[in-house]
Structures are given as structure tokens and as C-alpha cells.
C-alpha positions as CSV (number, residue, x, y, z in Angstrom):
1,X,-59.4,-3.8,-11.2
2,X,-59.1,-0.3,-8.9
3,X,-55.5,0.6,-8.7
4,X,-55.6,0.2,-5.0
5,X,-56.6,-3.2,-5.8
6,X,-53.7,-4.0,-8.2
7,X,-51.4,-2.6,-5.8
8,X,-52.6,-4.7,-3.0
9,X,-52.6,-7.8,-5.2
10,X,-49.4,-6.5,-6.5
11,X,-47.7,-6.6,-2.8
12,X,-48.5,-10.0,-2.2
13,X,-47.8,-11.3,-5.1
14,X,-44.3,-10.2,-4.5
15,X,-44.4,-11.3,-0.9
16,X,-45.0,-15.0,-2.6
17,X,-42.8,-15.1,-5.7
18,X,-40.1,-14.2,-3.3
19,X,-40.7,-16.4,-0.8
20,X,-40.8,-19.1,-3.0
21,X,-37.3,-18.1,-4.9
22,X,-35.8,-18.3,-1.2
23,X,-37.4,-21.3,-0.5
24,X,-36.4,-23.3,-3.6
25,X,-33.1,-21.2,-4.5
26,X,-34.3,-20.0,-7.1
27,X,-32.6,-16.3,-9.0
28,X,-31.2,-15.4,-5.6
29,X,-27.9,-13.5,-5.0
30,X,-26.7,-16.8,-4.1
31,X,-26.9,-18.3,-7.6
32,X,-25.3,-17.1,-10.4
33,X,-23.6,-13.7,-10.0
34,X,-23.3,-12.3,-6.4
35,X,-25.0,-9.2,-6.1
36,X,-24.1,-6.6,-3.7
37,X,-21.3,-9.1,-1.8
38,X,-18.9,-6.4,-0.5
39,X,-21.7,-5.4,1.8
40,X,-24.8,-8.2,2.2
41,X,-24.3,-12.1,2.4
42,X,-28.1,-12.6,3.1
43,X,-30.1,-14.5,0.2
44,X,-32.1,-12.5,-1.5
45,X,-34.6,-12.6,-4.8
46,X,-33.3,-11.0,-7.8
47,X,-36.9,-10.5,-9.0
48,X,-37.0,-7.0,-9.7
49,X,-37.4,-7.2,-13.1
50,X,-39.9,-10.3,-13.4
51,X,-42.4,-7.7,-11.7
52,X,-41.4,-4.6,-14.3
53,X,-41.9,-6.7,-16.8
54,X,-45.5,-7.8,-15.0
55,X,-46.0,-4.4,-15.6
56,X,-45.4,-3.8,-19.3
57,X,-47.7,-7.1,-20.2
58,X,-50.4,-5.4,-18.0
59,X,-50.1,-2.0,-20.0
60,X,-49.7,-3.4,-23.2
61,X,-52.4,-0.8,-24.5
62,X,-49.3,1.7,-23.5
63,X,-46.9,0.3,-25.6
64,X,-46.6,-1.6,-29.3
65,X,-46.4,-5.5,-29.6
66,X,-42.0,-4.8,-31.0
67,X,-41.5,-2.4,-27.6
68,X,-42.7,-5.2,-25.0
69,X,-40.8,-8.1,-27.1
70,X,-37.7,-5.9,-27.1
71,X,-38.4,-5.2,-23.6
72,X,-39.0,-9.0,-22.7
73,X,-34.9,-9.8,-24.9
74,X,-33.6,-7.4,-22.0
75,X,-35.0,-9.0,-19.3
76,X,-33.8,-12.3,-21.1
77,X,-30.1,-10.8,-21.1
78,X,-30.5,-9.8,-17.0
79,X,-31.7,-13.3,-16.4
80,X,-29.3,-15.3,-17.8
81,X,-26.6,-12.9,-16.8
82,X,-27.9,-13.0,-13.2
83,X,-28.5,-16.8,-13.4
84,X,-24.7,-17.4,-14.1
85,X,-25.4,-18.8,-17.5
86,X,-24.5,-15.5,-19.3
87,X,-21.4,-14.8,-16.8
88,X,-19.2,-12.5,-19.6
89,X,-19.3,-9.0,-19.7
90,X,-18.4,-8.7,-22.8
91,X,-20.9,-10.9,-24.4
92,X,-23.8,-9.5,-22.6
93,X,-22.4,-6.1,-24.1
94,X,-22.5,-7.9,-27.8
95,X,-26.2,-8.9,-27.0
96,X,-27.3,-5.4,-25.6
97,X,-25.6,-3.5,-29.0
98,X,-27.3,-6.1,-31.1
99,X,-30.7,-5.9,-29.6
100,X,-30.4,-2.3,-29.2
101,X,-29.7,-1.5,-32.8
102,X,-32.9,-4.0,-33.8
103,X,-35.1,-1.6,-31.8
104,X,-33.6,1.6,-32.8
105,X,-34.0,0.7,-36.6
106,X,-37.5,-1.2,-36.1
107,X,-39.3,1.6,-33.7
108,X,-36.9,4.4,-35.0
109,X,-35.7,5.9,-32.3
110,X,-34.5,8.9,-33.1
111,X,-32.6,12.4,-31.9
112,X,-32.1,15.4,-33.9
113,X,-31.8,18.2,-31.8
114,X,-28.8,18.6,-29.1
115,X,-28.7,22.4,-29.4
116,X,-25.1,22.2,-31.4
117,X,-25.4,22.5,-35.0
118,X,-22.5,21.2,-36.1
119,X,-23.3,17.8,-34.3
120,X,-27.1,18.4,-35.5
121,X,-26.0,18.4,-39.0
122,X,-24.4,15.6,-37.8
123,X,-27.3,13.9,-36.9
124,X,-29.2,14.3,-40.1
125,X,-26.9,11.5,-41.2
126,X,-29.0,8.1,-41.0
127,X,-26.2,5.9,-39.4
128,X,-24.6,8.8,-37.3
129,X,-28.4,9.1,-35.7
130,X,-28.4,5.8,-35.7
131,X,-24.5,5.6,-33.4
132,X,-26.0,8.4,-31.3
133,X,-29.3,6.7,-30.4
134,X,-26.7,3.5,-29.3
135,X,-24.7,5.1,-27.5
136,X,-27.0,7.0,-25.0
137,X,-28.6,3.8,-24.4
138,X,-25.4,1.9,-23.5
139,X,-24.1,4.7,-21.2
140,X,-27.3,4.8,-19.4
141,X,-27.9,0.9,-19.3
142,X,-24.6,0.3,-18.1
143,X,-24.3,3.2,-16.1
144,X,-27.6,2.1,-14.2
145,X,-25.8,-1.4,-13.7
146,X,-23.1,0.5,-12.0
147,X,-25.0,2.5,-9.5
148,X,-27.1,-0.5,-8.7
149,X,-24.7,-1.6,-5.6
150,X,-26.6,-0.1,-2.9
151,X,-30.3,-0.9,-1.2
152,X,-32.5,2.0,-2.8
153,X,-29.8,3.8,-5.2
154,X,-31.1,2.7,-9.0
155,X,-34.8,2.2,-8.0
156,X,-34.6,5.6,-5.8
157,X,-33.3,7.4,-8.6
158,X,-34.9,6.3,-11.2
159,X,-38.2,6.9,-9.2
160,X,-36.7,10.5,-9.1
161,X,-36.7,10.8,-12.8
162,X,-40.5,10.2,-13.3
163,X,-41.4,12.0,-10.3
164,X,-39.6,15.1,-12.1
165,X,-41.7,14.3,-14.7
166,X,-45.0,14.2,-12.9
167,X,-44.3,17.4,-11.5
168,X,-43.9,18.7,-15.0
169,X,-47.1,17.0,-16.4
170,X,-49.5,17.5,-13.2
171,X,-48.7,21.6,-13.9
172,X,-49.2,21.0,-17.2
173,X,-45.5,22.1,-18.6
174,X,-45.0,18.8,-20.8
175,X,-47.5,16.6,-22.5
176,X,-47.3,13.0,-21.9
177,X,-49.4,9.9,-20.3
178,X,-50.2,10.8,-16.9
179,X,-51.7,7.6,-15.9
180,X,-48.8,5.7,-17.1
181,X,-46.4,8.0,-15.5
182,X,-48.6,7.6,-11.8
183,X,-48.6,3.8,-12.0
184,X,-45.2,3.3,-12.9
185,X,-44.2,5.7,-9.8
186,X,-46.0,3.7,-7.6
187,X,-44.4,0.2,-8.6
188,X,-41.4,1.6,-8.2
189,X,-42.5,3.1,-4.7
190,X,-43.5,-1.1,-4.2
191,X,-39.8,-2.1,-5.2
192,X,-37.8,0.1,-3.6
193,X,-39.9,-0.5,-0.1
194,X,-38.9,-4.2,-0.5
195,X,-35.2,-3.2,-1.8
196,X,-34.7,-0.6,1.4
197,X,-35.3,-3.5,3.7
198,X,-33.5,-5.9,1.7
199,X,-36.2,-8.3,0.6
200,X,-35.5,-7.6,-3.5
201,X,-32.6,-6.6,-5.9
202,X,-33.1,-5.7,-9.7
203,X,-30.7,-8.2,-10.8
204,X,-29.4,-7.4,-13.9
205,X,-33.0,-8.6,-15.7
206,X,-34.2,-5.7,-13.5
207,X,-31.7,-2.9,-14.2
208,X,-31.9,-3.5,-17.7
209,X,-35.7,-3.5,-18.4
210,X,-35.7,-0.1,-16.1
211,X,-33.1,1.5,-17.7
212,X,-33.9,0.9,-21.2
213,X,-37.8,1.8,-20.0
214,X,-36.5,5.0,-19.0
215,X,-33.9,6.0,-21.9
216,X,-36.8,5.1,-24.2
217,X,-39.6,7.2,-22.3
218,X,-37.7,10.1,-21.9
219,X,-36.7,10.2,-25.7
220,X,-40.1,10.3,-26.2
221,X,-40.8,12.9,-23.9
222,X,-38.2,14.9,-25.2
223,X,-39.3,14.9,-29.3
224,X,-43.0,15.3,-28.3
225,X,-42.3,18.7,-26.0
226,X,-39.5,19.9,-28.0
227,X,-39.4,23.2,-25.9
228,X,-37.4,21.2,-23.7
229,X,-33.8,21.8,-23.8
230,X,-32.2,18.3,-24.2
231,X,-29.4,19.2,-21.7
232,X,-32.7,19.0,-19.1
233,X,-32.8,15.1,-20.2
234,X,-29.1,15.0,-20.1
235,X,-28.9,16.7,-16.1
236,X,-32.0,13.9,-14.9
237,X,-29.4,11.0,-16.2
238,X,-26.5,12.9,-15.3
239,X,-25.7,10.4,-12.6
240,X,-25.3,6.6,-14.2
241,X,-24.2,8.4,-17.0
242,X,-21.1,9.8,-15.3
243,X,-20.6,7.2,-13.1
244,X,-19.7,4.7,-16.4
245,X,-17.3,7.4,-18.1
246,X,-15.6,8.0,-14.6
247,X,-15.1,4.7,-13.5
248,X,-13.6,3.5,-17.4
249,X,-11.4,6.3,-17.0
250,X,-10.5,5.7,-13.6
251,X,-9.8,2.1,-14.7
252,X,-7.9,2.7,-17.5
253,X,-6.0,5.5,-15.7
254,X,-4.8,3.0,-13.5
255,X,-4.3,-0.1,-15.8
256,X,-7.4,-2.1,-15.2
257,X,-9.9,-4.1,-17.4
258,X,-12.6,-1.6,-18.0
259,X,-15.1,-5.0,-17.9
260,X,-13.9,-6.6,-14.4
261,X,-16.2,-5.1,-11.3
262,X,-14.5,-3.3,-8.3
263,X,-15.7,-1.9,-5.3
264,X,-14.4,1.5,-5.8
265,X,-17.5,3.3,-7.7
266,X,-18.7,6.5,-5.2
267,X,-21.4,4.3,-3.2
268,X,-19.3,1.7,-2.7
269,X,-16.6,4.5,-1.1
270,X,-19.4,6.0,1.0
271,X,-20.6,2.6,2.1
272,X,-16.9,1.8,3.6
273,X,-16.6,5.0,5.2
274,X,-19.8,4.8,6.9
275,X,-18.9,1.6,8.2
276,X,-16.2,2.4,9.4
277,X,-17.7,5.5,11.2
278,X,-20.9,4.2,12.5
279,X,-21.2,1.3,14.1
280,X,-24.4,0.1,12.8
281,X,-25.6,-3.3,10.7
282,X,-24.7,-3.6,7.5
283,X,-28.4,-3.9,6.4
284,X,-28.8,0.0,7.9
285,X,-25.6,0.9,6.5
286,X,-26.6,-0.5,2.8
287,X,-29.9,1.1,2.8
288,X,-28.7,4.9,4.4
289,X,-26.0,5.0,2.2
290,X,-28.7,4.9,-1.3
291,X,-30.9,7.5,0.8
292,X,-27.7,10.0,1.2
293,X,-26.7,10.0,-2.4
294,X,-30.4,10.0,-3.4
295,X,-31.3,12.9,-1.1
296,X,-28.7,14.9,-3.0
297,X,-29.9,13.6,-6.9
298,X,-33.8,14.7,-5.7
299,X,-32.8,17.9,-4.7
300,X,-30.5,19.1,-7.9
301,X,-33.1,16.9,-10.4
302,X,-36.0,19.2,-8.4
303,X,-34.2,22.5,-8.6
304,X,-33.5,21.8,-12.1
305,X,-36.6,21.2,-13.3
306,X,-37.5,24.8,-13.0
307,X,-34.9,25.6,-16.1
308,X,-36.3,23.1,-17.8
309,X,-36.0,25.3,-21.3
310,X,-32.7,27.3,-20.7
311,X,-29.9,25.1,-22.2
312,X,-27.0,27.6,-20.2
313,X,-29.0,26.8,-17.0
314,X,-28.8,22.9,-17.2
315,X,-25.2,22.9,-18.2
316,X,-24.1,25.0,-14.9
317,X,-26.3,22.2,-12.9
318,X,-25.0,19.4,-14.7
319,X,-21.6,20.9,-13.6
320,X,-22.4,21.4,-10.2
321,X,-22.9,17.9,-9.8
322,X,-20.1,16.6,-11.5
323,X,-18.0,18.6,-9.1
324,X,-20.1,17.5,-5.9
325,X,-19.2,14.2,-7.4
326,X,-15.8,14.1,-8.2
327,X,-14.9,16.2,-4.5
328,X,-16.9,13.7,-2.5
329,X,-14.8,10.9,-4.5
330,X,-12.1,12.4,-3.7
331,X,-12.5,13.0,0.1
332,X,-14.1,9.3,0.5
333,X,-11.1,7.5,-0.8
334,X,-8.5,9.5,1.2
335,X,-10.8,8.9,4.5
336,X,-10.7,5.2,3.1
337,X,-6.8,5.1,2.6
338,X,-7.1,6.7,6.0
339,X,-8.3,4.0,7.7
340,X,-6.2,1.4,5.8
341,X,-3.3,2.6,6.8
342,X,-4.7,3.3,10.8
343,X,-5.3,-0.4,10.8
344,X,-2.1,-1.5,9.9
345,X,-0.3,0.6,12.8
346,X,-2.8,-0.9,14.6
């Protein structure tokens, strides 16, 4: 089959899956957990992830028999999670430690260069290497659940990520599988058409299985092109990764259950204060508010890409945007508190 011809075939076969999950209920925001509440009440698919996973089975000649089944546990975890049946936090953080640490031992999963050598002496350690590996992949998996509150943010930026990496591999900078990399841009291209116009989520089954797709790819990519500085890798997931570590703090800073939602990450902020300013439907709000912040992630993750080896380099971007994000978070939830108080006096 053509690629133009799996694409097409592709297309509707979304168009029916989720027409029928409307039709008969079935894995829509309205059953289980509520996805995206504070700003849409329509009923939508959470089949993101049924059609990733589609695409893993396809390209199984991409990937060993353990990847896909660890793959296919993850999208197990999403589903139940977004099915209600798996409705804890804390348990589906058990199952993702547990099913992370299986994979990381079975496909070894390693990283031993971060450019420090204390911490890369560190690293030699089996178990420490083993902690490390963990603990990138729960920052990014979780991170990637938090961002994923707003038509196009997680699909848009994680299509940013591997069209970074196209860029790289089409000038022939890094060395990885092109074809793999093209049709895994274009699903995502698919998804996020359907997710701008509000006719898909990820769901949890999706978020997981993309997140965990990515973490693992780009591992790969960094230990088979080691001339990449790994503070390159850190800068294109410098955005769910920080949003996780800033929110906990937040949370804890002000005495709340690190593992109970809000609707005070940055998106959510600059979804409010849009509202508030325009006057628009909530579906346009939804959907402009993913292309603003993903406007700003594809310009830094494209400028950066030129220092792809200078370690200094990436740390001064990966700075810039953690202060881009913590001023914008800032000025949001004063323009919010703003408001609040306005429409009391009034």
C-alpha cells in the first residue's frame, strides 16, 4: 500500500471509529474521566491512542516484538484510566514505574553521558542508570499528561519534536530512520487536524503511548549520534518536563495534593484570559490557545537546533524559556485575579 493510500485509508478509518464511539458512547470524554471540562462539554472520541498504536502494529518491522507489547501495557494504562476503571492517580503512577522499569531492564535502556562527570560516574552504577532512565520517562510521561488540556498543545508539540528531527536527518546531521520519522509526522499531522477541530483527544491511552514513543526514540537518537549534546534532547522536552516540576512545586508551595488536577497549569491561564478578552467560541478559543504556545515552542526548538552540539548554547535556550514561561505565568494569573476581582465590583 502507497503512503498516500494508507493515509487516505487512514483518514476514514478515523472518520468511522469515531463516529461510531459517539454513536454508541463509547471512550468519549463523557465516560470515564472528563477531559478538557474547564473549557469543552461537547462529546468527543478519546481514540488518539487506538490509532498510534495502529501504527506501531503496522511498523512492527521498526520495532522488536518486547517494544510494541510494552507499548500496547501503556495504552492499556490510558484506557482504563480514561475509561474510569483506573480512576487513581496514584495507582496508575504504580503501574507506569512498574512497567517502566520491566522495559528499561528487558530492552536496556540506557544513558551514560549528561556532560557532568561526577553524575557520569554516577551513571556507571547499574541501578543509578537504571533510577535515571525512570525518572526521565515519568517526568516526560506525566509532563505530556499535563500539557495535554488544550486542542493541538501535546500533539502540536510533539509533532515539533520529530520535525526538529527531520530537519536534522534530511541535512544529514544525525543518523536515524527517515521513513519512520516521515510517517510518524504525518499521523500526527492526521491527529492534530482532527484534535484542532475538536473531533479527537489523546486520552490518556494516547498521551501515554506518544510520550513514551518519544522518550524512547530520542534516547536512541541521542546514543546512536553521540555528537549531540544531551542538553539538545533536554531543550526539545523542555516544555512537559517543566510544566510537571513547576506545577508540584506550585502545589506543594501552596498546600495542595500534588496528585489532584487543577486548572491553573499555563494553558489553562491563557485559555481564561483569552476568554475573557475575546469574545469568541470556546471551540476557537481551545484550539488558538495550543497554536500561541506552540508557535513559541516551534520557533526556540528551530533556533535551537542549530547548536545542536554546544552544551553552553542549549542551556542559555533552555533558560530563555523557562523565563518566557515563568513571566507569562506570572502576568496570566494577575490578568486572571484581575478579572475576578472586576466581576465582583460588578
Amino acid at each position: 500500500m502507497t503512503n498516500s493510500l494508507f493515509h487516505i485509508t487512514l483518514i476514514i478509518f478515523i472518520f468511522l471509529i469515531n463516529y461510531l464511539f459517539k454513536k454508541k458512547n463509547i471512550l468519549t470524554n463523557n465516560t470515564g474521566q472528563a477531559h478538557q471540562s474547564f473549557t469543552l462539554k461537547e462529546q468527543v472520541p478519546l481514540s488518539g491512542g487506538l490509532f498510534l498504536l495502529i501504527f506501531f502494529y503496522f511498523n512492527y518491522d521498526f520495532f522488536s516484538f518486547n517494544l510494541i507489547f510494552y507499548f500496547s501495557l501503556f495504552y492499556l494504562i490510558g484506557l482504563f484510566a480514561d475509561l474510569g476503571t483506573l480512576k487513581s492517580p496514584s495507582i496508575r503512577f504504580f503501574f507506569q514505574i512498574i512497567i517502566l522499569l520491566m522495559m528499561i531492564i528487558d530492552l536496556d535502556i540506557s544513558i551514560y553521558d549528561i556532560r557532568i562527570d561526577f553524575l557520569n560516574n554516577f551513571l556507571q552504577n547499574y541501578f543509578f542508570q537504571i533510577f535515571f532512565v525512570l525518572y526521565c520517562f515519568l517526568v516526560l510521561i506525566n509532563g505530556a499528561n499535563f500539557i495535554d488540556g488544550n486542542n493541538g498543545i501535546s500533539i502540536g508539540y510533539f509533532l515539533i519534536i520529530f520535525l526538529v528531527l527531520f530537519n536534522l536527518i534530511a541535512n544529514q546531521i544525525i543518523f536515524f530512520e527517515k521513513s519512520l520519522i516521515i510517517s510518524f509526522i504525518y499521523l500526527l499531522i492526521i491527529l492534530l487536524i482532527f484534535n484542532l477541530f475538536n473531533k479527537l483527544y489523546l486520552g490518556d491511552n494516547g498521551i501515554y503511548l506518544l510520550s513514551v514513543f518519544s522518550g524512547y526514540l530520542l534516547i536512541q537518537v541521542f546514543n546512536t549520534n553521540s555528537f549531540l549534546t544531551p542538553y539538545f534532547i533536554v531543550n526539545l522536552l523542555w516544555y512537559p518536563a517543566f510544566e510537571i516540576l513547576f506545577s508540584l512545586l506550585r502545589k506543594l508551595m501552596f498546600h495542595h495534593s500534588p496528585m489532584k488536577p487543577d486548572t491553573l497549569h499555563l494553558h489553562q491561564l491563557l485559555f481564561i484570559n483569552l476568554s475573557n478578552k475575546f469574545k469568541l467560541k470556546k471551540i476557537i478559543i481551545n484550539s488558538l490557545t495550543g497554536i500561541i504556545i506552540n508557535s513559541y515552542n516551534l520557533l526556540m526548538l528551530l533556533v535551537s537546533s542549530i547548536g545542536y552540539q554546544n552544551t553552553k548554547l542549549q542551556i542559555v535556550f533552555i533558560l530563555i524559556n523557562l523565563s518566557v514561561y515563568l513571566f507569562s505565568y506570572i502576568m496570566l494569573n494577575k490578568l486572571r485575579l484581575l478579572n475576578i476581582k472586576s466581576n465582583h465590583r460588578n
